[in-house]
C-alpha positions as CSV (number, residue, x, y, z in Angstrom):
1,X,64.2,3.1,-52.7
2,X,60.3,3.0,-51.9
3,X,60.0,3.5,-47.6
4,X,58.6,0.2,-45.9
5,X,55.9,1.2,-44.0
6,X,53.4,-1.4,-42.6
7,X,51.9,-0.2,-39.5
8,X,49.3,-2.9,-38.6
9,X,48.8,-4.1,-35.4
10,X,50.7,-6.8,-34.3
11,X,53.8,-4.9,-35.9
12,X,53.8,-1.7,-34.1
13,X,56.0,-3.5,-31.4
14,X,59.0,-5.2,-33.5
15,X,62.1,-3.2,-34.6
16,X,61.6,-0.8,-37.1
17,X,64.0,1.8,-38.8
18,X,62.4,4.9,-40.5
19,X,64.5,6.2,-43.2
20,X,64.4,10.4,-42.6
21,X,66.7,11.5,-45.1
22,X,70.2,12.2,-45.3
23,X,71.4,9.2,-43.7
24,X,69.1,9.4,-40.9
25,X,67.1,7.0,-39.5
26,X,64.6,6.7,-36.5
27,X,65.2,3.3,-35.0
28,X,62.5,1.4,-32.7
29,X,62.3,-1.1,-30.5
30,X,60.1,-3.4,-28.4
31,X,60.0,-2.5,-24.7
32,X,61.4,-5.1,-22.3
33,X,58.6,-7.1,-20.2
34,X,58.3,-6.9,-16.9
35,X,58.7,-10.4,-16.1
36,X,62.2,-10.3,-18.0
37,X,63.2,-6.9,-15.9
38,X,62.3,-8.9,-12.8
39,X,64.4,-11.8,-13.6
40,X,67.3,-9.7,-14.3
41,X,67.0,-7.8,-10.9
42,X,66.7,-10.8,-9.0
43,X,70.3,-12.9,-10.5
44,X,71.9,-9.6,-10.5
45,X,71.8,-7.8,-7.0
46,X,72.8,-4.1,-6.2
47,X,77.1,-4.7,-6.0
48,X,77.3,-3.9,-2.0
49,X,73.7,-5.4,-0.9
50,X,74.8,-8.7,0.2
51,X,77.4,-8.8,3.4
């Protein structure tokens, strides 16, 4: 099978699996935004901060 390798841009930051060999594979991901980590923080407080 040829390796799928476009690297432009915009498509640097989706998922992506390298194939290594050998039935490996180098898997990537986007990062989560900061807004979203926020968000999840804020509807789910520390267990034991609230009395």
């Amino acid at each position: 099978m040829a390796e799928n390798t476009e690297n432009t841009g915009s498509h640097e930051k989706l998922y992506k699996a390298e194939y290594q060999g050998s039935g490996t594979f180098i898997i990537s991901k986007p990062k989560r935004k900061d807004k979203k980590r926020r968000q999840t923080k804020v509807r789910n407080p520390q267990r034991g901060a609230r009395i």
